[in-house]
N, C-alpha and C positions, 0 to 999 in steps of 0.2 A: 519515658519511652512510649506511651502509651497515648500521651496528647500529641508527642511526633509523630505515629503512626497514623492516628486521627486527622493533624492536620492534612498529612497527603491521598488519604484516602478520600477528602472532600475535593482534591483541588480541582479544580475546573481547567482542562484544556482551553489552549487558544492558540490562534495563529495573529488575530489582530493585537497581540498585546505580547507578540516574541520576536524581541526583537532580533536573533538571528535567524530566523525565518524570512522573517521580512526584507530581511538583507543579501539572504539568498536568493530571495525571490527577483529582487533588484537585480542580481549580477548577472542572471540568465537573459542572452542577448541573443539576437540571430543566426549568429553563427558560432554560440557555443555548444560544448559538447554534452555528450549523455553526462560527463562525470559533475556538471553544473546544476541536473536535474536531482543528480544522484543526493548532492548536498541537500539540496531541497527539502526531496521525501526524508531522508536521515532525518533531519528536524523536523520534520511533520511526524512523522513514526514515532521519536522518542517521544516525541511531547505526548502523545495518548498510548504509548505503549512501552511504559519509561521498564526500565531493570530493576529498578527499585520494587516495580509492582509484579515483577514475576515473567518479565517479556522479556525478550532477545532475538538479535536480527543478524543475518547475513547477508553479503553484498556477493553477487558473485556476476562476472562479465562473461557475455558471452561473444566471440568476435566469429563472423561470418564464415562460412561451410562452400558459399557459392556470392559471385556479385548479386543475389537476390535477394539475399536474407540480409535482414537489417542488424548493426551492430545494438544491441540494448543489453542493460546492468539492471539486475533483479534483485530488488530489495525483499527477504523471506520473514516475515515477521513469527514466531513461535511463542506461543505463550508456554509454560513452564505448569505445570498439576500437579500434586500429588497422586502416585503410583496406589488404584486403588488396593491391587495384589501385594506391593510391598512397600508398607509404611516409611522406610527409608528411603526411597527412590521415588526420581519424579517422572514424569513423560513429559515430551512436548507434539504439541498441537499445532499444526500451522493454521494462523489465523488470518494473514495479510499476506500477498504478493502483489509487489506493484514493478512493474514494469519502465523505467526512466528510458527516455528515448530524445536525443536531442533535435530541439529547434525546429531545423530543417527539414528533419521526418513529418512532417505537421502534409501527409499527404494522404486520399484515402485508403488505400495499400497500405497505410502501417496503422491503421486505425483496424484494421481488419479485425475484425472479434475473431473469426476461426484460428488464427493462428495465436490469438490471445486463449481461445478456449483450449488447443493444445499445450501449451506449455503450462495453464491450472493442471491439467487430466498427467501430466508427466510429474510435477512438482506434489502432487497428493497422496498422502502418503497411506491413505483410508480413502475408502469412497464416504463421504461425507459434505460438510459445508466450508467453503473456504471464499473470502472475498477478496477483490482484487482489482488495480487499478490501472490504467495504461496513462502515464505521461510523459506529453510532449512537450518542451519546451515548458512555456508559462499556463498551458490545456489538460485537463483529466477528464476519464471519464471514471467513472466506479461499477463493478458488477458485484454480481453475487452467484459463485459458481455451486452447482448442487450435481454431485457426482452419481447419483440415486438415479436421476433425473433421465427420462428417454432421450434418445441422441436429439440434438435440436432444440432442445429447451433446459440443456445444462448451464448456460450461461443469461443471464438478465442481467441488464443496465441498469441500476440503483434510480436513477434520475432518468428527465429527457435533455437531450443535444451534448454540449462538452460544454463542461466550467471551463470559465479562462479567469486563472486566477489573477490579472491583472487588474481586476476590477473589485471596487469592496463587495458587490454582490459574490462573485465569484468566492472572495476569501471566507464569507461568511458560510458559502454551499459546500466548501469543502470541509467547513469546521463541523457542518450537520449530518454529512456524511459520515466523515470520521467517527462522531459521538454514535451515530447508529451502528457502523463495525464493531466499533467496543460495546454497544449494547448486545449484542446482535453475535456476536464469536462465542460458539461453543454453546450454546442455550439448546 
C-alpha cells in the first residue's frame, strides 16, 4: 500500500500524454457548446486534481436571467483538509473555478474580467485566495483572485494575452499553469 501511495504521489500531470484530453480537445469545433468545453476542463481538473489525492468537483450551469448574460457551466474544484477543530471531519477549500464558455463566445464582452471577478467574490466562501479560469472554446486565460485585496486589484491574470490550446505551445502553458495552481492552492 505504501509503494501504491508513493507511486501516485510522484505522478506527473500531463495533458500532452492524455489521451482523453487530447481528444476532447479535438471535438470542440465552432459551433460547439459550453458542454464540449465542459468535457475538456473535467479532464484537465482530474488530471491535476484527481479524488484520489483528496480533490472534488462540481459542474453547475448557469442559463441566462436576460438576452445579455451569457449562458456558461462552472467547474468548482474543492480540495478536501482535515478539520483542524475536529480530527474526524474534514473542510473543503475551494481552490479552482474555471469558467467553460462555448466557441462562439470567443468576443470581448465575455472575456470581461469584471463579470469573471463577480462570480470568484459570489463563489468564495472565505475572503481568501482562489484561482480561476475563463474558457472559451479551444482559449483560456488564468487568474488568481485575492479576496483581501482593495477593489480593483482583486483579480490578476496568471500570464500575458490567452492560450489557445490548439497549439503545442499553448498545451504546454496550460500544463505550467495548472502545476503552479497546484503549487500555489492553499499555501
Amino acid at each position: 500500500m505504501l509503494v501504491q501511495y508513493h507511486h501516485m504521489a510522484t505522478y506527473t500531470p500531463s495533458l500532452q500524454n492524455n489521451l482523453g484530453c487530447l481528444s476532447a480537445l479535438l471535438l470542440i469545433k465552432p459551433h460547439s457548446l459550453e458542454e464540449s468545453v465542459q468535457v475538456l476542463w473535467q479532464g484537465i481538473v482530474s488530471e491535476w486534481f484527481p479524488f484520489r489525492d483528496g480533490h472534488r468537483y462540481s459542474i453547475k450551469g448557469f442559463a441566462p436571467a436576460n438576452n445579455t448574460m451569457p449562458y456558461v457551466t462552472v467547474i468548482e474544484v474543492m480540495t478536501i483538509v482535515p478539520n483542524p477543530e475536529n480530527s474526524e471531519d474534514f473542510d473543503e477549500r475551494q481552490t479552482l473555478l474555471v469558467e467553460c464558455k462555448r466557441p462562439s463566445r470567443d468576443t470581448p464582452l465575455e472575456w470581461h474580467e469584471g463579470q469573471f471577478e463577480d462570480d470568484l467574490t459570489e463563489n468564495l466562501n472565505a475572503p481568501g485566495r482562489l484561482f480561476g479560469a475563463v474558457a472559451i472554446g479551444k482559449k483560456v486565460r488564468f487568474y488568481q483572485f485575492n479576496g483581501k485585496a482593495p477593489a480593483g486589484q482583486k483579480l490578476a491574470q496568471l500570464h500575458r494575452d490567452t492560450i489557445h490550446m490548439s497549439t503545442d505551445s499553448g498545451i504546454i502553458e496550460v500544463e505550467r499553469m495548472m502545476n503552479y495552481i497546484k503549487a500555489n492552492a492553499w499555501q
